[in-house]
N, CA, C and O atoms as a GROMACS GRO file, in nm:
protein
  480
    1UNK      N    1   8.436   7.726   7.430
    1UNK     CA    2   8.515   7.750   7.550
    1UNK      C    3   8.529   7.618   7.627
    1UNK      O    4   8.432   7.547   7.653
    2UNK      N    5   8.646   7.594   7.659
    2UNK     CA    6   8.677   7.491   7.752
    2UNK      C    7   8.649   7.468   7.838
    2UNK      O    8   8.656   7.578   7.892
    3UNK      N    9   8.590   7.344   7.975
    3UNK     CA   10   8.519   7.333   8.061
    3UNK      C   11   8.653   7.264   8.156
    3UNK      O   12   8.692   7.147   8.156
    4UNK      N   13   8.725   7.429   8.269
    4UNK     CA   14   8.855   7.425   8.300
    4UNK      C   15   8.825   7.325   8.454
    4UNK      O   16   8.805   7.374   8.565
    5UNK      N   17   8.828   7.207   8.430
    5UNK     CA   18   8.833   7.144   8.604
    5UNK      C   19   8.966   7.132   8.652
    5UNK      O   20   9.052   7.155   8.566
    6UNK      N   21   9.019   7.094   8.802
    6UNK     CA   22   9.126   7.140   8.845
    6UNK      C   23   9.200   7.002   8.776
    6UNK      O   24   9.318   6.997   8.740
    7UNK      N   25   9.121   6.913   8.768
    7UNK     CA   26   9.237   6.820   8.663
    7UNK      C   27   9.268   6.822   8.530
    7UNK      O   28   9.355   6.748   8.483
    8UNK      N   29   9.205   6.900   8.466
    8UNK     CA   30   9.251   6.944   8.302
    8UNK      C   31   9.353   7.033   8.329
    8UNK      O   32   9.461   7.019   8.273
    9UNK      N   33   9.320   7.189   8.466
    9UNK     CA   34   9.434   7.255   8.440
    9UNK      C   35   9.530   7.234   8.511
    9UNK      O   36   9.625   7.312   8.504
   10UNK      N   37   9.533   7.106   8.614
   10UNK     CA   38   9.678   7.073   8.635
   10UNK      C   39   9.722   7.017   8.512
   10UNK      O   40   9.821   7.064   8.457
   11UNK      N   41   9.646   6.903   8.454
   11UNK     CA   42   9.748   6.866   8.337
   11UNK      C   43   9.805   6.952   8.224
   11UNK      O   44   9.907   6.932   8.158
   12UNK      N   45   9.712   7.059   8.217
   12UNK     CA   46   9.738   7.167   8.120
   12UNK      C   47   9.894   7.240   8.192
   12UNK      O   48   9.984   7.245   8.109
   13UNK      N   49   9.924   7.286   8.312
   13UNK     CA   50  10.026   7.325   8.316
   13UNK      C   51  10.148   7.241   8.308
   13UNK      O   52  10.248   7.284   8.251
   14UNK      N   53  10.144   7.104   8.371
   14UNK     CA   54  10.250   6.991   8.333
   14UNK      C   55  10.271   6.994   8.210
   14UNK      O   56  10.391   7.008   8.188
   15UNK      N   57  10.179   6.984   8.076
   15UNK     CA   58  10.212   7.046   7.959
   15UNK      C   59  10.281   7.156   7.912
   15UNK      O   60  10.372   7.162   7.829
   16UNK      N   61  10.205   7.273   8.000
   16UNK     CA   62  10.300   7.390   7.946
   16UNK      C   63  10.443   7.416   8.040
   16UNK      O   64  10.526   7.500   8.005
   17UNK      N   65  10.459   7.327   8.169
   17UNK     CA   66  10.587   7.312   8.181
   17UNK      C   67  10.694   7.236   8.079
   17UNK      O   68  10.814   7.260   8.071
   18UNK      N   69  10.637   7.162   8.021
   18UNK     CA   70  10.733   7.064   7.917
   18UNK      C   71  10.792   7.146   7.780
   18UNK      O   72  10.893   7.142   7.710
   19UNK      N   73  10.678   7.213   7.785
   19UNK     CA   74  10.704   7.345   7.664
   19UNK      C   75  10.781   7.465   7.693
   19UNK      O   76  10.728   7.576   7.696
   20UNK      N   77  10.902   7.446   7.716
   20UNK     CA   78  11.011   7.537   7.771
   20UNK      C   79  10.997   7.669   7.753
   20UNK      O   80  11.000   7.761   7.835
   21UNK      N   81  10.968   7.672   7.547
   21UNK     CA   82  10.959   7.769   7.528
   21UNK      C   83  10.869   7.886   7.553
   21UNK      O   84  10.878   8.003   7.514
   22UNK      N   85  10.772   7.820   7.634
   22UNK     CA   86  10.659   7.902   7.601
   22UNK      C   87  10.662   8.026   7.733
   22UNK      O   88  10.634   8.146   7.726
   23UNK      N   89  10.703   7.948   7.844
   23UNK     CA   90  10.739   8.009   7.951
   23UNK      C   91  10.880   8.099   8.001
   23UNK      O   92  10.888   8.191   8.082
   24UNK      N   93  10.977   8.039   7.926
   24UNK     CA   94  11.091   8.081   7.921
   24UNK      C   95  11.154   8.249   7.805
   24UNK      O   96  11.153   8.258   7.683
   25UNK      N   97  11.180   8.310   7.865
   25UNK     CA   98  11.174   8.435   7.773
   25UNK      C   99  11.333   8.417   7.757
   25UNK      O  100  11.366   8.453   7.644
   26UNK      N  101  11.433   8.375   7.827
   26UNK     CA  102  11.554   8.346   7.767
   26UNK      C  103  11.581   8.201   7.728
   26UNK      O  104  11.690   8.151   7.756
   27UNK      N  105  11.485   8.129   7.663
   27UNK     CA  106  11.478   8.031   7.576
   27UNK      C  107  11.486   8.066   7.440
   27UNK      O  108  11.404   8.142   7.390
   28UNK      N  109  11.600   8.006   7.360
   28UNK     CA  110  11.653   8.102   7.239
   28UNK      C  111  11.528   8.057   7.097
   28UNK      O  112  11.561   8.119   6.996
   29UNK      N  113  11.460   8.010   7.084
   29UNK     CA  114  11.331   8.039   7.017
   29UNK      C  115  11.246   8.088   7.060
   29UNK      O  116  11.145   8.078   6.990
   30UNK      N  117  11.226   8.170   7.196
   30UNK     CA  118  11.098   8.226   7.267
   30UNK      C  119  11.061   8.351   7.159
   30UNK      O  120  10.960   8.421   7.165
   31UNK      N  121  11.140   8.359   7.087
   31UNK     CA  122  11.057   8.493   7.008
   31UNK      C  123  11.032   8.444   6.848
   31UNK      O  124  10.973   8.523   6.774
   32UNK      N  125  11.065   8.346   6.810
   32UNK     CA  126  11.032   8.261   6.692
   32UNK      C  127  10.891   8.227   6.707
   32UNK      O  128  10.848   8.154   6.796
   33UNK      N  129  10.807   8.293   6.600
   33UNK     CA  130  10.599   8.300   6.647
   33UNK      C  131  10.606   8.162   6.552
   33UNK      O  132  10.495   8.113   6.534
   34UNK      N  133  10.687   8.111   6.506
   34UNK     CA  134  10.639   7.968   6.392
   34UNK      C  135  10.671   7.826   6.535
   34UNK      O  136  10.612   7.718   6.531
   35UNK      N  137  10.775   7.864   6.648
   35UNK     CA  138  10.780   7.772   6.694
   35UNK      C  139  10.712   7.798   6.826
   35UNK      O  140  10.697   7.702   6.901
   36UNK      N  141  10.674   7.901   6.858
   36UNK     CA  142  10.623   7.895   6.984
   36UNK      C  143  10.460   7.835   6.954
   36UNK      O  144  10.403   7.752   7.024
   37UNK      N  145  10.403   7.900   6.831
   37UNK     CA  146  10.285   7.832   6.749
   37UNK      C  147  10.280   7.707   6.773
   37UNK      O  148  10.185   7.665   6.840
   38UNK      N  149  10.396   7.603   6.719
   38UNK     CA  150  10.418   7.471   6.701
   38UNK      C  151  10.347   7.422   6.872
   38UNK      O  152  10.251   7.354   6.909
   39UNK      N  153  10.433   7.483   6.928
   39UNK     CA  154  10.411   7.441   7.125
   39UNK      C  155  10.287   7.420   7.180
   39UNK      O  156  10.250   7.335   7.262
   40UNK      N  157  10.199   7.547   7.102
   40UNK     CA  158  10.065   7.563   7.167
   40UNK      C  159   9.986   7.455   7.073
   40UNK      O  160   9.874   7.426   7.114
   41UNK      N  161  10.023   7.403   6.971
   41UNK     CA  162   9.942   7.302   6.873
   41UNK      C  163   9.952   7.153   6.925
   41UNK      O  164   9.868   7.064   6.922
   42UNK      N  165  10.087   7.155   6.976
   42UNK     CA  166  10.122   6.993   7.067
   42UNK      C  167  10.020   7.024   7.163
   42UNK      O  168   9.921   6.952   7.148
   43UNK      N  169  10.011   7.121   7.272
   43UNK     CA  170   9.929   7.145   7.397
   43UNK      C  171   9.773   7.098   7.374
   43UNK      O  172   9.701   7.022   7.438
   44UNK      N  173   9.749   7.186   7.241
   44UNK     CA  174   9.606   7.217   7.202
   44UNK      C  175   9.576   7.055   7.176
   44UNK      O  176   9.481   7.000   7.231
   45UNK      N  177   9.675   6.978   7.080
   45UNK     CA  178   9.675   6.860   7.040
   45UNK      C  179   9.567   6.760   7.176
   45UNK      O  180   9.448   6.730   7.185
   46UNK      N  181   9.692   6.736   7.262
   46UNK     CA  182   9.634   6.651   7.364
   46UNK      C  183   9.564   6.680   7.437
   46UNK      O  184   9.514   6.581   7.491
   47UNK      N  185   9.502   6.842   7.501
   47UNK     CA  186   9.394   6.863   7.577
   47UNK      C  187   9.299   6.898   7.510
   47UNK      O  188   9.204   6.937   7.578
   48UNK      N  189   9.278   6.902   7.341
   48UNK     CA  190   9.152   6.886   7.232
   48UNK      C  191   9.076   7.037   7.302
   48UNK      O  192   8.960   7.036   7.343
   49UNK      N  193   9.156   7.151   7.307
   49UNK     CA  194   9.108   7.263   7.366
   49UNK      C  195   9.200   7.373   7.271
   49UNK      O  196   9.322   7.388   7.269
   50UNK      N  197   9.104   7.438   7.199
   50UNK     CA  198   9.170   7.561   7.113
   50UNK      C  199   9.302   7.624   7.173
   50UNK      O  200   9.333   7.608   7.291
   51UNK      N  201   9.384   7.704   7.077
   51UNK     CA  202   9.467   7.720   7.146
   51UNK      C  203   9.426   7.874   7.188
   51UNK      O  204   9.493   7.931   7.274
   52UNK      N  205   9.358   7.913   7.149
   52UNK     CA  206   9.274   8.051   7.211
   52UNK      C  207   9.265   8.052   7.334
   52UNK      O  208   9.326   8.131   7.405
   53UNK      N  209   9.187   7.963   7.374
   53UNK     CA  210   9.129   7.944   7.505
   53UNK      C  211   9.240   7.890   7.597
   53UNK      O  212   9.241   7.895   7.720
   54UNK      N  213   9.369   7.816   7.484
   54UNK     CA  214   9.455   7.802   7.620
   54UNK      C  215   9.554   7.905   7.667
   54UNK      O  216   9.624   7.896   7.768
   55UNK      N  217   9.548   8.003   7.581
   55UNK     CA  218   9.625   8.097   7.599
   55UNK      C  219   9.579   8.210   7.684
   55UNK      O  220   9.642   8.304   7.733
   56UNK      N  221   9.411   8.168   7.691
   56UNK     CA  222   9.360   8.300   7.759
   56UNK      C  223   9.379   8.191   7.940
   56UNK      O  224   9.397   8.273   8.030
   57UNK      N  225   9.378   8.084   7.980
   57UNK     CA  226   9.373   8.028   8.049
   57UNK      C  227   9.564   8.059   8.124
   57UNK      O  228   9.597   8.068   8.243
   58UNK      N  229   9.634   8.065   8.024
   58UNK     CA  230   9.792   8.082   8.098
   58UNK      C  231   9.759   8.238   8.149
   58UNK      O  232   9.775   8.264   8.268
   59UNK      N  233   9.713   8.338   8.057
   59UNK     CA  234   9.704   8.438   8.107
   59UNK      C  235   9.633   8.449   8.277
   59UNK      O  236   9.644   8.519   8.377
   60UNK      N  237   9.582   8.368   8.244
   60UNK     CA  238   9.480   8.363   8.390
   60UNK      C  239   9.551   8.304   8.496
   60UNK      O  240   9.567   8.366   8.601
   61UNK      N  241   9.583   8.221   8.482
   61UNK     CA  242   9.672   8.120   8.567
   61UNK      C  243   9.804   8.212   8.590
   61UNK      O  244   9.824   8.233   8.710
   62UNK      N  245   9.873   8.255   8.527
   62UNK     CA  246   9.965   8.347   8.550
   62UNK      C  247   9.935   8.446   8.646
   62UNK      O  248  10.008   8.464   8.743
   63UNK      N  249   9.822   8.516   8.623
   63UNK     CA  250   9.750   8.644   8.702
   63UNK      C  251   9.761   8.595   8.820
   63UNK      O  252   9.836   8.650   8.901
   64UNK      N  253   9.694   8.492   8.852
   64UNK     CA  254   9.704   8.433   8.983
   64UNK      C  255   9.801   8.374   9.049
   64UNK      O  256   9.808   8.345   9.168
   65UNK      N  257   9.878   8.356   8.959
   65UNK     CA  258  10.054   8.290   9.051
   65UNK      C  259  10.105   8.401   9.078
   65UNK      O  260  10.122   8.437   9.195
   66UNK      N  261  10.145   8.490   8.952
   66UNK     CA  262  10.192   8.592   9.016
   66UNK      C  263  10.158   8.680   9.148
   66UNK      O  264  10.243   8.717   9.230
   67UNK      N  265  10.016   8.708   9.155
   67UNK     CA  266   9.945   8.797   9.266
   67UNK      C  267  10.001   8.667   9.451
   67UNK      O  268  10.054   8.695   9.559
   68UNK      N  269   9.964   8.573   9.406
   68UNK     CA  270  10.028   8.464   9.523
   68UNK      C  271  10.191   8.540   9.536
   68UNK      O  272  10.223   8.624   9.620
   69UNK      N  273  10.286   8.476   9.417
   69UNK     CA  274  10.418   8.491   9.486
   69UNK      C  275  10.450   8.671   9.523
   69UNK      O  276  10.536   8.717   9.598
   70UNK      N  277  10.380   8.720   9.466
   70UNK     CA  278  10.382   8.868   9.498
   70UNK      C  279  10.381   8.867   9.657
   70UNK      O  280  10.478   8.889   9.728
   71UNK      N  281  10.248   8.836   9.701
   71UNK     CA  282  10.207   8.832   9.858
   71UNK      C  283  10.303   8.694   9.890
   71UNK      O  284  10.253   8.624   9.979
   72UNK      N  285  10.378   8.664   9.857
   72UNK     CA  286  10.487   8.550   9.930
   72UNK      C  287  10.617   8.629   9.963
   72UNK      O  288  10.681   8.628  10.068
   73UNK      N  289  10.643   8.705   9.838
   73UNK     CA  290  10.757   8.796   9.859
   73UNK      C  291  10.768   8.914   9.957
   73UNK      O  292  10.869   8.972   9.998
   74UNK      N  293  10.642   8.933   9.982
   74UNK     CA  294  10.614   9.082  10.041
   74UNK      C  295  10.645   9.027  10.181
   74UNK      O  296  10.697   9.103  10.263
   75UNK      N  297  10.607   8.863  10.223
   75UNK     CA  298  10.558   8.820  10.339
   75UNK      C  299  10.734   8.837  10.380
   75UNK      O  300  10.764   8.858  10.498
   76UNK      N  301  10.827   8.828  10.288
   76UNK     CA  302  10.993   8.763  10.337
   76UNK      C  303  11.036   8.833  10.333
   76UNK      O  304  11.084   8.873  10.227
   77UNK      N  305  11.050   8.907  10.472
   77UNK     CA  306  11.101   9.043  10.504
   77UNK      C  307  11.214   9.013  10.628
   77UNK      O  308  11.206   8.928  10.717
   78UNK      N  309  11.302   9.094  10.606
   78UNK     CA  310  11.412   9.106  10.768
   78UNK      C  311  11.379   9.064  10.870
   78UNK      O  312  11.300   9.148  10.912
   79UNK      N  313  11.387   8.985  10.942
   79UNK     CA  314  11.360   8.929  11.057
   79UNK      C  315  11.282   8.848  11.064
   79UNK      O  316  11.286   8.799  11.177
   80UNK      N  317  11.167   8.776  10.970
   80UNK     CA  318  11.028   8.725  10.990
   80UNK      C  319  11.094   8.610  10.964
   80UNK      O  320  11.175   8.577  10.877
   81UNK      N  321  11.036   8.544  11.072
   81UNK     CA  322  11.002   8.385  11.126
   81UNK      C  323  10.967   8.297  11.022
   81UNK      O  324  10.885   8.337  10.939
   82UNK      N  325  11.014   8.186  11.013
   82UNK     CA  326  10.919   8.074  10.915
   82UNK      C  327  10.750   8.067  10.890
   82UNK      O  328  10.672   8.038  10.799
   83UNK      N  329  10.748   8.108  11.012
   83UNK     CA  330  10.581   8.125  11.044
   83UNK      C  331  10.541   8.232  10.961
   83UNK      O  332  10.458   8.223  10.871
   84UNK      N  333  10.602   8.331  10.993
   84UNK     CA  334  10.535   8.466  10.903
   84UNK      C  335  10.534   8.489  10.767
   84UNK      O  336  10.490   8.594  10.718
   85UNK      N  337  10.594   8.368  10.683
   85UNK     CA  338  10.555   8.323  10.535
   85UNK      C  339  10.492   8.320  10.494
   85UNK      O  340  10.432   8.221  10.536
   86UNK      N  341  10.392   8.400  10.358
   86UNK     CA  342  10.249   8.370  10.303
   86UNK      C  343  10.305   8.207  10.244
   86UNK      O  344  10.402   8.189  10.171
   87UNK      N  345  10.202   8.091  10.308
   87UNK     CA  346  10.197   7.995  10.215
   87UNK      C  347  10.075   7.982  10.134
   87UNK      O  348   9.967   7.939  10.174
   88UNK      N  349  10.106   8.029   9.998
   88UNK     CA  350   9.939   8.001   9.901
   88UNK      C  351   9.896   7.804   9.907
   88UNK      O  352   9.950   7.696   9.882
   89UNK      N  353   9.795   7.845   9.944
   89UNK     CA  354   9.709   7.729   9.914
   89UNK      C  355   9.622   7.670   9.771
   89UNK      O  356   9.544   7.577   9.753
   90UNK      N  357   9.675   7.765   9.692
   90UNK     CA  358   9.586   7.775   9.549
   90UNK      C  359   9.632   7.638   9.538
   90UNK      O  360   9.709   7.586   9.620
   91UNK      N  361   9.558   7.547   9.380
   91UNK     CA  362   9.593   7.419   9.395
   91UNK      C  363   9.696   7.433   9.288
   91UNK      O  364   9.760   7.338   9.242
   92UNK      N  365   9.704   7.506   9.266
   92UNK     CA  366   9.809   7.516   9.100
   92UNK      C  367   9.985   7.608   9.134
   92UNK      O  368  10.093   7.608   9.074
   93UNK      N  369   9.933   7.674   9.260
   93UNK     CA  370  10.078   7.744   9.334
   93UNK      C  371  10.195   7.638   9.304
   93UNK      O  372  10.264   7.653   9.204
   94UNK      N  373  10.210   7.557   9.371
   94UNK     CA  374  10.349   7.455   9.398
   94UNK      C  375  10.416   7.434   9.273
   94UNK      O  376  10.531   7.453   9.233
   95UNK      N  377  10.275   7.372   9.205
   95UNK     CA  378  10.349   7.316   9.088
   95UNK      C  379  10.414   7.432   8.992
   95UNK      O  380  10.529   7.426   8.949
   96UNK      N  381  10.284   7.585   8.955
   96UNK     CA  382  10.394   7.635   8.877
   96UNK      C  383  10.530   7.671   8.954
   96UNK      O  384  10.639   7.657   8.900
   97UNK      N  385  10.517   7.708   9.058
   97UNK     CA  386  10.674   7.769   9.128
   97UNK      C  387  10.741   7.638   9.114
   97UNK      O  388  10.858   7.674   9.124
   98UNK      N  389  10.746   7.519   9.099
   98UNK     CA  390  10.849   7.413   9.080
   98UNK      C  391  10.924   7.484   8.958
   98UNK      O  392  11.047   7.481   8.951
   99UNK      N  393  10.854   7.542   8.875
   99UNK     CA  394  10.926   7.542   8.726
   99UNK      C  395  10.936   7.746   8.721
   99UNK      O  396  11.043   7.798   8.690
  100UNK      N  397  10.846   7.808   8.745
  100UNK     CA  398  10.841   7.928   8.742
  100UNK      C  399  10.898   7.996   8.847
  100UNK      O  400  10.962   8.101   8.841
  101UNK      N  401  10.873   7.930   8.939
  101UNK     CA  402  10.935   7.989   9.102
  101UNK      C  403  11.132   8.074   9.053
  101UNK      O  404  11.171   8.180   9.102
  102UNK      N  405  11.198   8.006   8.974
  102UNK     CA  406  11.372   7.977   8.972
  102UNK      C  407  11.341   8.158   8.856
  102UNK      O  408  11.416   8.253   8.872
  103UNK      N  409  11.282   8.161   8.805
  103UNK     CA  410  11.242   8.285   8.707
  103UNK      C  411  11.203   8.412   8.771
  103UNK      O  412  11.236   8.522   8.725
  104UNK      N  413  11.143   8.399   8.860
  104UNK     CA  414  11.080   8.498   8.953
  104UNK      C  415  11.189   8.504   9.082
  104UNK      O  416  11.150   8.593   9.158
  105UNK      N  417  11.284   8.456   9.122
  105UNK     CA  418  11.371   8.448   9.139
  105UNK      C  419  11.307   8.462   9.343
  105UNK      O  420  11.324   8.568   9.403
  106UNK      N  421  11.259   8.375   9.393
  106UNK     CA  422  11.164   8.462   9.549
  106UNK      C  423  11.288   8.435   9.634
  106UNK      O  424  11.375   8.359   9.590
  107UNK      N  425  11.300   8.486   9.742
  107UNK     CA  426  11.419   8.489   9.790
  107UNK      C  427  11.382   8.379   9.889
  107UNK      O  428  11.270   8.328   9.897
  108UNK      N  429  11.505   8.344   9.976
  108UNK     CA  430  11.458   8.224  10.097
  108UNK      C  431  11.510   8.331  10.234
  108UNK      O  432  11.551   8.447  10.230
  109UNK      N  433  11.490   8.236  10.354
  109UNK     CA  434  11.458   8.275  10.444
  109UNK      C  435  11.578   8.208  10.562
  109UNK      O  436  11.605   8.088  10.557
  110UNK      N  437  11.628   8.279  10.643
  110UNK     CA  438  11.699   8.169  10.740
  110UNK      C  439  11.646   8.158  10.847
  110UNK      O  440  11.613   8.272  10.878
  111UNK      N  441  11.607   8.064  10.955
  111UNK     CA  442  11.500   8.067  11.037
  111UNK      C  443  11.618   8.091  11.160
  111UNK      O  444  11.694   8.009  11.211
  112UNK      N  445  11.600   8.255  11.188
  112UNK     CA  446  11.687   8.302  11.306
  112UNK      C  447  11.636   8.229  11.431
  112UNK      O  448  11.708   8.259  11.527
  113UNK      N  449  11.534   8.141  11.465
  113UNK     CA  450  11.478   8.118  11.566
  113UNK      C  451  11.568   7.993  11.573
  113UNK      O  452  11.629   8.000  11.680
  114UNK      N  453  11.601   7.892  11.511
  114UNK     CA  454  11.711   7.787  11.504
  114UNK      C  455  11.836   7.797  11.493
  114UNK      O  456  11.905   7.698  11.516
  115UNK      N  457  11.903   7.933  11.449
  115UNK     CA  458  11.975   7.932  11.446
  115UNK      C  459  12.109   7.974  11.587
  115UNK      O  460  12.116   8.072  11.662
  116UNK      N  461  12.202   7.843  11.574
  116UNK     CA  462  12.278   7.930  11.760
  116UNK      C  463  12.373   8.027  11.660
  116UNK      O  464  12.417   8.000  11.548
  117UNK      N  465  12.385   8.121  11.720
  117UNK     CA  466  12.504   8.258  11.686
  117UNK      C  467  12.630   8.246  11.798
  117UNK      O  468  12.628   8.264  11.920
  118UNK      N  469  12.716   8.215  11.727
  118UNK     CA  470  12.847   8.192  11.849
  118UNK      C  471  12.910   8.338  11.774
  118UNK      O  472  12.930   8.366  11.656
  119UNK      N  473  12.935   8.424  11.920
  119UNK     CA  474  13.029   8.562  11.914
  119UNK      C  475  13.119   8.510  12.026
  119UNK      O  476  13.101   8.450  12.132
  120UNK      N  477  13.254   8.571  11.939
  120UNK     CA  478  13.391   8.582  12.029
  120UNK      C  479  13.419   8.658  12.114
  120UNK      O  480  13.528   8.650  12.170
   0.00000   0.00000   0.00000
């Protein structure tokens, strides 16, 4: 088992961002098991970490992005303020939503508190 510090699994996800396929379900080899194989062997390659263990590690890492943007989405409701945004602090949040965020599709927000409303 791999000994996961927060700098192996940041680099581990910059990896599995580069690996399109692996994350991407409308990536047109995402269901080809000879090339998605290939992906996790480059990964496994340079972080010298089974690909067992890295797969049980996306699972994990996933669990936890998702449960974040879950409570991000829930937070972006009708009327709520910039302020009233869950911002996750996890250390791995930002980066996957750079690449995962556009998939999960989270909605944005217009900050009614800045905004002037001109009526006729």
């Amino acid at each position: 088992m791999a000994d996961w510090t927060n700098e192996i699994s940041i680099k581990f996800v910059e990896l599995y961002q580069t690996e399109e396929i692996l994350w991407n379900a409308k990536h047109r080899n995402h269901k080809d098991k000879a090339k998605m194989n290939d992906a996790w062997c480059r990964i496994s390659k340079i972080l010298n970490i089974p690909i067992e263990d890295l797969i049980n590690k996306k699972n994990s890492i996933m669990a936890t992005f998702r449960g974040h943007l879950r409570k991000k989405k829930a937070s972006i409701k009708s009327g709520a303020g910039q302020n009233d945004i869950y911002r996750p602090i996890w250390f791995l949040y930002d980066q996957m939503e750079s690449f995962l965020g556009k998939l999960n599709d989270c909605n944005v927000t217009l900050n009614t508190e800045e905004v002037n409303i001109i009526t006729s």
